[in-house]
C-alpha positions as CSV (number, residue, x, y, z in Angstrom):
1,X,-37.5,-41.9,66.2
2,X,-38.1,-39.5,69.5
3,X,-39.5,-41.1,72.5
4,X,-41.0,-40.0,75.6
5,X,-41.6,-41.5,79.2
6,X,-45.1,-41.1,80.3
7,X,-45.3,-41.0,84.3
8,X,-48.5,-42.5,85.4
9,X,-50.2,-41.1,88.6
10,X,-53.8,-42.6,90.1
11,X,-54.0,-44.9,87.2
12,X,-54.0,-42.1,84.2
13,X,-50.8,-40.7,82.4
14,X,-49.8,-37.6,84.0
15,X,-50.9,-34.4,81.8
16,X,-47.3,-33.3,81.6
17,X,-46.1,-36.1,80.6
18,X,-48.9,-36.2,77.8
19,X,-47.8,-32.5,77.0
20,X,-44.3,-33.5,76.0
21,X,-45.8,-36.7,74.1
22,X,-47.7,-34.1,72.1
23,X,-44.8,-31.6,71.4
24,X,-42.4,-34.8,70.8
25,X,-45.5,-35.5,67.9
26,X,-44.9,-31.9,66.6
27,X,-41.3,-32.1,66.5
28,X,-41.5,-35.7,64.9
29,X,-43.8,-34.2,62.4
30,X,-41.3,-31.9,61.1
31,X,-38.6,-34.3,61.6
32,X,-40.1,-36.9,59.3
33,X,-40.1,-39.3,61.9
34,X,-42.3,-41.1,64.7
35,X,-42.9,-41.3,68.7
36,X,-42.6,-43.6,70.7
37,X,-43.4,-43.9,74.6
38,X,-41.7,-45.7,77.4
39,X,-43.9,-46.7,80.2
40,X,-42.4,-48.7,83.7
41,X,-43.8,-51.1,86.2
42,X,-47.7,-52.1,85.7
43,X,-49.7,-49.6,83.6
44,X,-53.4,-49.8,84.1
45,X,-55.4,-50.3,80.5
46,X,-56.5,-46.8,80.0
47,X,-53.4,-45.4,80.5
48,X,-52.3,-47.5,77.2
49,X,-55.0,-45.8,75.4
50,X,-54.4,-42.0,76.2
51,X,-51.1,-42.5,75.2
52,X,-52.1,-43.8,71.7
53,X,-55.0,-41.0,72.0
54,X,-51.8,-38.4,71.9
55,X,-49.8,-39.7,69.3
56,X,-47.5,-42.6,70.2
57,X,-46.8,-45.4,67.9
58,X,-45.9,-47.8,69.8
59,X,-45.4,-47.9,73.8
60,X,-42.5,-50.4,75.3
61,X,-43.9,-51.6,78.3
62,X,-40.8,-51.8,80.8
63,X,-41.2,-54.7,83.0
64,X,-39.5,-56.2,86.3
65,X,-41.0,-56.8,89.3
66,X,-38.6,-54.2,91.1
67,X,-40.0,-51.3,88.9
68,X,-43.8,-51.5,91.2
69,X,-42.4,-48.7,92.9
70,X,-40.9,-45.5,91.7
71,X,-36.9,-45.6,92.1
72,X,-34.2,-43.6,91.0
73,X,-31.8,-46.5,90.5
74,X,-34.2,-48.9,88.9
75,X,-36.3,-46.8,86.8
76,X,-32.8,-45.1,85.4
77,X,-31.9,-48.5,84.9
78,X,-34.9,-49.6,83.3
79,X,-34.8,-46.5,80.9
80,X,-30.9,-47.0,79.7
81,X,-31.8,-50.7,78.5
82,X,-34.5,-49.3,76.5
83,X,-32.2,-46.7,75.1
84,X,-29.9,-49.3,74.1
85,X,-32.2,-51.7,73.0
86,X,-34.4,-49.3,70.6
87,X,-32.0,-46.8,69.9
88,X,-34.3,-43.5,70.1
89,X,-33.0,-40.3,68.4
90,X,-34.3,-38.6,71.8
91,X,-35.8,-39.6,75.3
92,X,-37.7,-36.5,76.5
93,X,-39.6,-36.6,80.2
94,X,-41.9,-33.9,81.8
95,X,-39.8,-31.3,84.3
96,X,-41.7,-32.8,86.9
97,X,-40.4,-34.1,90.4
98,X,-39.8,-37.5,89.2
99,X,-38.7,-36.5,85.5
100,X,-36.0,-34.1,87.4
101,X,-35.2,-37.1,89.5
102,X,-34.4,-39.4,86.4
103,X,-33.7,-37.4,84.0
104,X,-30.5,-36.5,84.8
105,X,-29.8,-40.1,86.1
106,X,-30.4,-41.9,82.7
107,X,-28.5,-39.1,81.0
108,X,-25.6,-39.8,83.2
109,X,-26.0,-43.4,82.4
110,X,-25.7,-43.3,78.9
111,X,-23.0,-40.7,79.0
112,X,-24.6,-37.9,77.1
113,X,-25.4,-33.9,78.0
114,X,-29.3,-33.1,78.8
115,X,-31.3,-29.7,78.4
116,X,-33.6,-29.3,81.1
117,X,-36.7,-27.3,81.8
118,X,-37.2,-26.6,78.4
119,X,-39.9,-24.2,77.7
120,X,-39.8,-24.2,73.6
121,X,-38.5,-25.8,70.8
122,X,-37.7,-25.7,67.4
123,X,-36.6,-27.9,64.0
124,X,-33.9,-26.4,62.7
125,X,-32.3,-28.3,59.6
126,X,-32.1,-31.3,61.0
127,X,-31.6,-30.7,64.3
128,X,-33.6,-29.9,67.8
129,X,-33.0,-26.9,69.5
130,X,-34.5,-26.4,73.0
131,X,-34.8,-23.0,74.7
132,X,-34.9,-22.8,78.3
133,X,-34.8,-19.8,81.2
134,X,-31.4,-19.2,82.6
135,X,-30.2,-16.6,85.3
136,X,-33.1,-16.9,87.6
137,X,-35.7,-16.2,84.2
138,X,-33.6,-13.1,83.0
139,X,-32.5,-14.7,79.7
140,X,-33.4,-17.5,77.7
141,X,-31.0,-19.7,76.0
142,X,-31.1,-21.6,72.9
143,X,-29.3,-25.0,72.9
144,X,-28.0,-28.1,70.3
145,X,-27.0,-31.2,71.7
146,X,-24.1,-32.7,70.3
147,X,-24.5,-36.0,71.8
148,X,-27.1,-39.0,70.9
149,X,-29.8,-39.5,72.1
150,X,-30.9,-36.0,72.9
151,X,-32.3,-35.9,76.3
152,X,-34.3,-33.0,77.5
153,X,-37.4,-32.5,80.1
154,X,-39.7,-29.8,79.2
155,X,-41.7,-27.4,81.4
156,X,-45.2,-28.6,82.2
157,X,-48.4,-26.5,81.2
158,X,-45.9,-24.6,78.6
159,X,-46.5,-27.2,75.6
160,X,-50.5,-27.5,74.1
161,X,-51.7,-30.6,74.2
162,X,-52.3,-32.1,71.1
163,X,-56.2,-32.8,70.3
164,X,-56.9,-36.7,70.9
165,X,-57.1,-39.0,67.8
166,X,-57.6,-42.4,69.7
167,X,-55.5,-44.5,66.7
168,X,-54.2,-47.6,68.7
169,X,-51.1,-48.5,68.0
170,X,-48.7,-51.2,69.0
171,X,-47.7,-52.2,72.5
172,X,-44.4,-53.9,73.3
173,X,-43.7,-55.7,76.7
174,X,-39.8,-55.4,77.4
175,X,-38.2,-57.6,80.2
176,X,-35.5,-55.6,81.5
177,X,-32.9,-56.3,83.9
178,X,-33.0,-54.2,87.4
179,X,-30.5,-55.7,89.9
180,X,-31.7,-56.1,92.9
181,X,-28.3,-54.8,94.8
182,X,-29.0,-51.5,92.0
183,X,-31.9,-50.5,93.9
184,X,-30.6,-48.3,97.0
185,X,-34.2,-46.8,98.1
186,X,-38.2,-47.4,96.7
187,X,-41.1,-44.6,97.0
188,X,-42.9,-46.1,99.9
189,X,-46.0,-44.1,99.0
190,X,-47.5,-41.2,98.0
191,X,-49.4,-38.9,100.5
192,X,-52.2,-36.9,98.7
193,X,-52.8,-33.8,101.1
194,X,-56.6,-33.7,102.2
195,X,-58.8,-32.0,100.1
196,X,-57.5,-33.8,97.3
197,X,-55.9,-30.2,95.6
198,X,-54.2,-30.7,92.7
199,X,-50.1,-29.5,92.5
200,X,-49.4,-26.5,91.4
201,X,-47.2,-27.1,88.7
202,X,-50.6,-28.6,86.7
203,X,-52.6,-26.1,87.8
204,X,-54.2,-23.7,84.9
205,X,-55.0,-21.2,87.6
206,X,-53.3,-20.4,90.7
207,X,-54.4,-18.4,93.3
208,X,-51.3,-17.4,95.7
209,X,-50.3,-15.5,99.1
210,X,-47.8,-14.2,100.3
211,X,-46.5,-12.1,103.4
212,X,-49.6,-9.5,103.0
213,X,-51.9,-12.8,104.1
214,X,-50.8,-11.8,107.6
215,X,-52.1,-15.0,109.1
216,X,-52.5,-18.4,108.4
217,X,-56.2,-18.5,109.1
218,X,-56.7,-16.0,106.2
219,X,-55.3,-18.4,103.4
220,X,-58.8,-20.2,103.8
221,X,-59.7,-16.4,101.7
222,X,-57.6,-18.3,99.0
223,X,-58.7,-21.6,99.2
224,X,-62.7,-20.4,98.8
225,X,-61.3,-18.2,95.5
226,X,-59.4,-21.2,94.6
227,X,-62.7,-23.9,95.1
228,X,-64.3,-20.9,92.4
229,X,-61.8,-21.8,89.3
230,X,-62.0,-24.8,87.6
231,X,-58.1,-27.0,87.8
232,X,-57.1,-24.0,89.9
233,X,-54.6,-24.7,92.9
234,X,-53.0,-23.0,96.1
235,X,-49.8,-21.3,95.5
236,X,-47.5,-19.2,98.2
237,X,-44.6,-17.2,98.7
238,X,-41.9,-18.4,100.7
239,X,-42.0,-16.0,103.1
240,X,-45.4,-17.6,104.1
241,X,-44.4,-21.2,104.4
242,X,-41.3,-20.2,105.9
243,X,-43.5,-18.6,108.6
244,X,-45.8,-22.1,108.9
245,X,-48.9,-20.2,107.4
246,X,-49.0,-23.5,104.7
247,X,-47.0,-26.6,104.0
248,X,-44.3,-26.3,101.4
249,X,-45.8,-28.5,98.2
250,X,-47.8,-25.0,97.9
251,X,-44.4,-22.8,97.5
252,X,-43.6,-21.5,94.3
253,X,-39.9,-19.9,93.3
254,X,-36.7,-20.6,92.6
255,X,-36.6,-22.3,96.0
256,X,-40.1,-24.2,95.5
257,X,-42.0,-24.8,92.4
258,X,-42.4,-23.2,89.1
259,X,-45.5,-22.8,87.5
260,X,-46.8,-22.4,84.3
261,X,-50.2,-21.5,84.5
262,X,-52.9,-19.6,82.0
263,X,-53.5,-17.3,85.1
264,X,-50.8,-16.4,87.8
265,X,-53.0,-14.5,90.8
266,X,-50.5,-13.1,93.5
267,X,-51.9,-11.7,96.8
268,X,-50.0,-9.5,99.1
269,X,-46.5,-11.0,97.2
270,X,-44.2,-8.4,96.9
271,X,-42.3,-9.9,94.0
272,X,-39.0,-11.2,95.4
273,X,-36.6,-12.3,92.4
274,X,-36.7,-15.5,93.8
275,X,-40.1,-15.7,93.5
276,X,-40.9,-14.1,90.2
277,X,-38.4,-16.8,88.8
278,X,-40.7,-19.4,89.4
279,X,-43.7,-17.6,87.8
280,X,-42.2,-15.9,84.4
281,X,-43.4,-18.5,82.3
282,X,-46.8,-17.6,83.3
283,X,-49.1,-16.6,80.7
284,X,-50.9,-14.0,82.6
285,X,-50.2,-12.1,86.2
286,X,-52.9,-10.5,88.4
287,X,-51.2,-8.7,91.2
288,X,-52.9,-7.4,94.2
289,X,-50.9,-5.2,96.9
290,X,-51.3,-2.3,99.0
291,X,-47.8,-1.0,97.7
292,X,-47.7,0.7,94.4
293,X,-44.0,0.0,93.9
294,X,-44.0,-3.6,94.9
295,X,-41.9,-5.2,92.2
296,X,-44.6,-7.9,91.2
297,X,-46.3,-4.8,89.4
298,X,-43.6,-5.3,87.3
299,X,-44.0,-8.1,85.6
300,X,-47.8,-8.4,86.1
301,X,-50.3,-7.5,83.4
302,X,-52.9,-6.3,85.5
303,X,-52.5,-5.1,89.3
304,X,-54.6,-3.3,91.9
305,X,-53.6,-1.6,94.4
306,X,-55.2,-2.2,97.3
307,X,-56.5,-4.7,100.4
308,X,-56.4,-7.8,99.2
309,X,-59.0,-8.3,101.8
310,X,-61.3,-6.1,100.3
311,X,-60.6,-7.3,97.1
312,X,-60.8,-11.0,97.3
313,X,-64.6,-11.0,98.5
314,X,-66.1,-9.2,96.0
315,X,-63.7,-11.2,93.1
316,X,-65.2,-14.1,94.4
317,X,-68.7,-13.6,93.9
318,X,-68.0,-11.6,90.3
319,X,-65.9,-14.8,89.2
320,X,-68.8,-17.1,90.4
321,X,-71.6,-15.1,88.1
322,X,-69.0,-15.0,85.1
323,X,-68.6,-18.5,85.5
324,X,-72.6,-19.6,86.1
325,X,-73.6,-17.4,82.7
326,X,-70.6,-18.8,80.9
């Protein structure tokens, strides 16, 4: 049996979270075997039933009053009773900021080795093997866990979600005991930013600046390209959050967020390492710089060189016909 925690965010399972639930199905598949999902504090009814929709058997309902709010402590907590209690072959989570939060927590718990940001995996024999980007992206290596259960958290927007089969399944409330001395700090809230963008690490599209921006006032360029593509986002370098040009949930690199997206668009980024670290996994690159041996050109499968500001306009208004006739 593999399992998977599904993160709830606004009352719906987070798509990551549903990514891995549909991989965990593939690998189960080929394993012979079944998933099942682990869900914490009070889980609104629709969330039950995409779960189900994407391929879970059964979902254990973790319940305590302390687990209302997201907490390191408790949720770890929470996660190593069910482990104990149900005995999973694996417990996969989502790479995202809360699955690289607990993650490692529950895996320390149960005293057992983790593979994390996984971008692919495989059946082999018997056994699981999960590759994931080392050396800043350079290399990818291939791993086996030795110990049980496997715990991994895979990339999100790398895995295809599985198509929805809305079979219901079998839902399972389990009491679990969260000390109240255990918890050292709760998530107070959750500030959306206005405008109500979505992250960057589910975004299929993102639309990014960098340095070449030259001013803050000129990311609004992005933010019109941006409104354009459907479940597209705001992305930047960190040269231009370092310089206050835009807050730091839009930063993507080693130091801020990777991304997987269908479409990586990079505007007057030169390609720092650091940066194309976070964006390798990207399925396709669109570079636009006024240097013809900025390193993004590198890595990027189409480029123009050239103003970005003349660019961007006319990009806009060709995206919104292609879009209308589509």
């Amino acid at each position: 049996m593999l399992s998977v925690f599904i993160e709830v965010r606004d009352g719906k399972a987070k798509k990551g979270s549903l990514e891995v639930l549909s991989e965990a199905g593939r690998l189960a598949d080929a394993l012979g075997t079944d998933v099942v999902a682990a869900m914490a504090g009070p889980v609104p009814e629709d969330a039950f039933s995409e779960v189900f929709a994407y391929g879970a058997s059964k979902i254990y309902s973790l319940e305590n009053p302390r687990l209302g709010s997201y907490s390191s402590q408790g949720f770890a907590i929470a996660l190593g009773a069910f482990v104990r209690e149900v005995r999973p072959e694996a417990l996969f989570f989502a790479a995202t900021a809360m699955g690289k939060d607990l993650a490692p927590r529950v895996a320390a718990r149960l005293g057992v080795s983790m593979a994390s940001d996984c971008t692919k995996t495989a059946v082999k024999g018997d056994a699981i093997e999960f590759t994931r980007p080392i050396y800043a992206g350079k290399a990818l290596l291939s791993v086996r866990l030795k110990s049980s259960p496997l715990v991994a958290t895979f990339r999100p927007n790398v895995f295809a979600l599985r198509p929805p089969e809305g079979k219901p399944g079998e839902r399972i409330a389990m009491p679990v005991d969260v000390p109240e001395s255990a918890v050292r700090g709760l998530a107070a809230g959750v500030i959306i930013e206005q405008g109500g963008e979505i992250d960057v690490t589910e975004a299929d599209i993102i639309v990014s600046g960098g340095r070449g921006m030259k001013a803050p006032e000129n990311f609004a360029l992005l933010q019109e390209l941006s409104a354009v593509l459907p479940r597209s986002a705001v992305g930047a370098s960190r040269s231009a959050v370092d310089s206050g040009w835009i807050g730091h949930q839009h930063q993507v690199g080693q130091t801020g967020k990777t991304v997987s997206p269908a479409v990586y668009m990079a505007f007057g980024i030169s390609g720092a390492i650091q940066h194309l670290a976070g964006i390798s996994s990207s399925k396709y690159i669109v570079a636009v710089n006024k240097d013809p041996e900025a390193p993004i050109f590198k890595v990027a499968d189409y480029g123009i060189v050239g103003d970005l500001f003349e660019v961007i306009p006319p990009l806009k208004e060709a995206l919104k016909k292609a879009i209308a006739e589509s």
